[in-house]
DRENPA-3360 file (N, C-alpha, C; in nm, 2 decimals, always signed):
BEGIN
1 = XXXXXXXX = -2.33/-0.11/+0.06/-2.24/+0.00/+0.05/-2.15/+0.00/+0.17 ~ -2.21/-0.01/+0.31/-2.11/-0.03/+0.42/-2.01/-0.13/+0.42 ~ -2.08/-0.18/+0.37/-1.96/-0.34/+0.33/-1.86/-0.37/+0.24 ~ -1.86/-0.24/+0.13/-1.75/-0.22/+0.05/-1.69/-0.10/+0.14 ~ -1.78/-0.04/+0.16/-1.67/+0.05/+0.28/-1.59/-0.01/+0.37 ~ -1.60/-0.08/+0.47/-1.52/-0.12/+0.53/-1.40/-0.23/+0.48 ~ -1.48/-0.31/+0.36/-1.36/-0.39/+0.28/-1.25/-0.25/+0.24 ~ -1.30/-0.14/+0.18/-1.19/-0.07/+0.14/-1.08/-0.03/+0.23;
9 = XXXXXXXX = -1.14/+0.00/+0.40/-1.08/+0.05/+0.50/-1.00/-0.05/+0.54 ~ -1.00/-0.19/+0.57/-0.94/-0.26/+0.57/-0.87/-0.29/+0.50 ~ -0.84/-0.26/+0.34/-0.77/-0.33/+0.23/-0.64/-0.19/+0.27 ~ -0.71/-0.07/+0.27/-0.58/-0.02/+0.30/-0.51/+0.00/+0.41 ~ -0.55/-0.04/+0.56/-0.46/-0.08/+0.68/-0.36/-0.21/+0.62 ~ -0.40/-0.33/+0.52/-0.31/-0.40/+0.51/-0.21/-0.35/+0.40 ~ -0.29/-0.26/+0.32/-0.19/-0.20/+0.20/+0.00/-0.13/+0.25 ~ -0.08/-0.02/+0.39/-0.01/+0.05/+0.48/+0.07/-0.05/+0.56;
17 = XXXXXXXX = +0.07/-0.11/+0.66/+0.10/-0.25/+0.69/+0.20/-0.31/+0.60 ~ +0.17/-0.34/+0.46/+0.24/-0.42/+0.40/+0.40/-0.33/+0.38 ~ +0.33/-0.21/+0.27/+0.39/-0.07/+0.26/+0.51/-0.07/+0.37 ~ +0.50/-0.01/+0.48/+0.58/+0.03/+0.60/+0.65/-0.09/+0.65 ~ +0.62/-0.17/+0.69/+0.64/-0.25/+0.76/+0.70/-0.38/+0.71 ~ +0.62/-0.48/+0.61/+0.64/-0.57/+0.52/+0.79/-0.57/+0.45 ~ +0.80/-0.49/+0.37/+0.90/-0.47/+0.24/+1.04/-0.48/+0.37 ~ +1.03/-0.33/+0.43/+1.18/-0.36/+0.47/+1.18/-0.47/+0.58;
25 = XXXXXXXX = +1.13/-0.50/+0.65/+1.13/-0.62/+0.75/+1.22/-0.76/+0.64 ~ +1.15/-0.77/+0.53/+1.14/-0.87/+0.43/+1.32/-0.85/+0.42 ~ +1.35/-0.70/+0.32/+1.50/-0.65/+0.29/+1.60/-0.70/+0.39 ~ +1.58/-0.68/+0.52/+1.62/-0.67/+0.67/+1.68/-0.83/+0.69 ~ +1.53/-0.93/+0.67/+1.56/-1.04/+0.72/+1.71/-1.10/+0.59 ~ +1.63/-1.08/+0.45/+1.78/-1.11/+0.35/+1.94/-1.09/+0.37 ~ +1.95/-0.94/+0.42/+2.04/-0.89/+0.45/+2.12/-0.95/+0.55 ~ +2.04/-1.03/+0.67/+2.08/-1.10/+0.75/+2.11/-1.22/+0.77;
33 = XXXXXXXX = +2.06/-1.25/+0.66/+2.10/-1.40/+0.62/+2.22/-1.43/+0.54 ~ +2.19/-1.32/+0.42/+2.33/-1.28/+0.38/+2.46/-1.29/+0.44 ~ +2.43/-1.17/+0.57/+2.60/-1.15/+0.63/+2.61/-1.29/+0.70 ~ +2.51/-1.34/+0.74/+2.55/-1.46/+0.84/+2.65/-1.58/+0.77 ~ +2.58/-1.56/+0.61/+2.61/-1.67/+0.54/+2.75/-1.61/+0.48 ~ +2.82/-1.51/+0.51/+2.92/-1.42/+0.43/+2.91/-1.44/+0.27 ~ +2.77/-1.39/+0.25/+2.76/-1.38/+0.11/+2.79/-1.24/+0.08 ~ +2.87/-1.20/-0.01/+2.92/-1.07/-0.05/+2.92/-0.99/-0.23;
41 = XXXXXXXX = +2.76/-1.10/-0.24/+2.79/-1.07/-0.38/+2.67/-0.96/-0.43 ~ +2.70/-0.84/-0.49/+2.60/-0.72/-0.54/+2.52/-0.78/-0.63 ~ +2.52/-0.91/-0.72/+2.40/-0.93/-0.80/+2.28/-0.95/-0.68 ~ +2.32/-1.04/-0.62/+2.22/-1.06/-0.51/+2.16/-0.95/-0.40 ~ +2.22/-0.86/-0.39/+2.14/-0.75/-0.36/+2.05/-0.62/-0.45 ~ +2.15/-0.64/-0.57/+2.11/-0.58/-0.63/+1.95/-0.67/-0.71 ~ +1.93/-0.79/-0.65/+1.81/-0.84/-0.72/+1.71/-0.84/-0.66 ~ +1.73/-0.87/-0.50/+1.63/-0.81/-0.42/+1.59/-0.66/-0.39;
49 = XXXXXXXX = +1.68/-0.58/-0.43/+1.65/-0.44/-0.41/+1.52/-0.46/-0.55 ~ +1.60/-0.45/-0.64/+1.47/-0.47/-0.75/+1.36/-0.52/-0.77 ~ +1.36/-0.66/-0.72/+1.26/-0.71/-0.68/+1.17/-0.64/-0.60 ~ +1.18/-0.59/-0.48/+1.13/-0.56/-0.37/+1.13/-0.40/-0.44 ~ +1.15/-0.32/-0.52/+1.12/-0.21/-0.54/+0.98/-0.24/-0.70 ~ +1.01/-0.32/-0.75/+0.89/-0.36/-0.87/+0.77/-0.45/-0.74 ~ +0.82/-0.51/-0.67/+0.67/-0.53/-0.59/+0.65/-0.41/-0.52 ~ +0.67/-0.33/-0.45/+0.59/-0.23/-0.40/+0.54/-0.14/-0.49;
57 = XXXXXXXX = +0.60/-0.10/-0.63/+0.51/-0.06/-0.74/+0.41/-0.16/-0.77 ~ +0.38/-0.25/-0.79/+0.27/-0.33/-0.82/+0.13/-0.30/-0.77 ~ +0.23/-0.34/-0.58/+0.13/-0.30/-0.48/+0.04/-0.16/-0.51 ~ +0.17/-0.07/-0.53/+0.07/+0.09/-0.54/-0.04/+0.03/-0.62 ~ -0.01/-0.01/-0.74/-0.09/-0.04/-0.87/-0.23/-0.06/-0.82 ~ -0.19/-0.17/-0.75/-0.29/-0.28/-0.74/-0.43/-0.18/-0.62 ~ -0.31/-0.11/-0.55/-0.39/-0.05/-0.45/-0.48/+0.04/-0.47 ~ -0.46/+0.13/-0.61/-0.49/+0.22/-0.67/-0.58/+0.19/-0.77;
65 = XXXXXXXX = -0.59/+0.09/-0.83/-0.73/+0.00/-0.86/-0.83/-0.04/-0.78 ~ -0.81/-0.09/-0.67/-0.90/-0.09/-0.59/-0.98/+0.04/-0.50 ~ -0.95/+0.16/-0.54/-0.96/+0.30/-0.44/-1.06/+0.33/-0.52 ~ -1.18/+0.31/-0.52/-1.29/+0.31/-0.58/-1.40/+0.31/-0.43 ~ -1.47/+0.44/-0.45/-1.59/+0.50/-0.33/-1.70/+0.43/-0.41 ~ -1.75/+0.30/-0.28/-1.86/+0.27/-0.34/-1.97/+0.33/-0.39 ~ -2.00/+0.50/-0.31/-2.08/+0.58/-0.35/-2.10/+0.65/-0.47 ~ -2.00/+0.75/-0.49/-1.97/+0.79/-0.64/-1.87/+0.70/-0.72;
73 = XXXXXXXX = -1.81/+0.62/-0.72/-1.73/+0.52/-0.84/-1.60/+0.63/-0.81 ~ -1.57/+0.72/-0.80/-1.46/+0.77/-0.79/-1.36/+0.74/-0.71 ~ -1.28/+0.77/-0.72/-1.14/+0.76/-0.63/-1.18/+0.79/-0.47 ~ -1.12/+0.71/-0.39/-1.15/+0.74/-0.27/-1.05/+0.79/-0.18 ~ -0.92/+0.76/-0.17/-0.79/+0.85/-0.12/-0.74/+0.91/-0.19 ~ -0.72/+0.92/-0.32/-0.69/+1.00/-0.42/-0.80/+1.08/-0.54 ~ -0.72/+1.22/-0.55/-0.75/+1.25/-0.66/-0.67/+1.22/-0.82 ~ -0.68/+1.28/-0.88/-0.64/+1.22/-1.09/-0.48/+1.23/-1.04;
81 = XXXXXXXX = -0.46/+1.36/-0.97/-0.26/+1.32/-0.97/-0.22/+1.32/-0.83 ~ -0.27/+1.20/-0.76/-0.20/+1.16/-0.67/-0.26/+1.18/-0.55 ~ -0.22/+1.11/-0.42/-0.28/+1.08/-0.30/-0.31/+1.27/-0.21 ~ -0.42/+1.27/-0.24/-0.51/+1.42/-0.20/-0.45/+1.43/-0.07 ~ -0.47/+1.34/+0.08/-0.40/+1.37/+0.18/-0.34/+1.25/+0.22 ~ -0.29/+1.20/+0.35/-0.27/+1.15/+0.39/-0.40/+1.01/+0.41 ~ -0.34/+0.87/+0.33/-0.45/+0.82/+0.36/-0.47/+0.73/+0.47 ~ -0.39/+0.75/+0.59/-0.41/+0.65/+0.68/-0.54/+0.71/+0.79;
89 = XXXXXXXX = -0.54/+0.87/+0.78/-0.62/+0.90/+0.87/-0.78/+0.92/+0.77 ~ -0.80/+0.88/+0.63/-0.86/+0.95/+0.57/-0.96/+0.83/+0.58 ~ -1.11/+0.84/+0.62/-1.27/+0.79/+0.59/-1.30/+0.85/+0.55 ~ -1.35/+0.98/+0.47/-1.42/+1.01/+0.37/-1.38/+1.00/+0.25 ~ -1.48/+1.01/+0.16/-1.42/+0.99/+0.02/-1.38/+1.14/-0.07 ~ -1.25/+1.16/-0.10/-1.21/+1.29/-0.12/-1.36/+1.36/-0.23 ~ -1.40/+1.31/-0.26/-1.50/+1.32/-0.42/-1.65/+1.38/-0.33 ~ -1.68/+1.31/-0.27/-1.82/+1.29/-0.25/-1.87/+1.29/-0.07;
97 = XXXXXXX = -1.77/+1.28/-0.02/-1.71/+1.32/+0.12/-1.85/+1.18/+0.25 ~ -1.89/+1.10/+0.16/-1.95/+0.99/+0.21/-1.83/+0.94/+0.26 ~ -1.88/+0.84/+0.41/-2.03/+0.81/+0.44/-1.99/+0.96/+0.57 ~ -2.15/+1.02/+0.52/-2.18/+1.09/+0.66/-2.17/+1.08/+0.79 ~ -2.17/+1.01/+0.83/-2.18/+0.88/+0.98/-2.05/+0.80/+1.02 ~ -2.00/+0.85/+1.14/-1.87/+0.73/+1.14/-1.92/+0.62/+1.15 ~ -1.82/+0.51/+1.09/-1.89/+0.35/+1.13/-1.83/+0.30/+1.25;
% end
């Protein structure tokens, strides 16, 4: 059980990480390559915006499959409609409020 606990806590520092930081770093560096290269064409932005907005929905997806409390099987940052609080600061499990004990 501690050991899917902490895979979960881990899975979402890199979720957050990827989330915040990832995507626009990613947008940022294109855009810069772009002007350098005086490319001035809207398909091409307009594909990476898309792109880069259908992978961060994925990500949720993906993320949101995995948010599973080893303890009760339930949701662990969220509840049925949506993220209950803030889950960067969140170790307990909203459901079942395991584990008792910080690790």
């Amino acid at each position: 059980m501690q050991q899917q606990y902490r895979q979960l806590l881990k899975f979402r520092t890199l979720f957050i990480i990827s989330a915040g930081f990832g995507w626009p770093l990613f947008l940022w560096g294109i855009f810069q390559i772009m002007t350098f290269f005086e490319i001035r064409t809207s398909i091409i932005v307009l594909t990476c915006l898309i792109s880069a907005l259908l992978s961060m929905l994925f990500g949720q997806l993906f993320f949101l499959a995995k948010d599973i409390c080893p303890w009760c099987k339930q949701n662990f940052f969220s509840t049925g409609m949506g993220m209950d609080s803030n889950p960067l600061f969140r170790k307990h499990c909203v459901h079942c409020k395991m584990p008792k004990n910080e690790t």
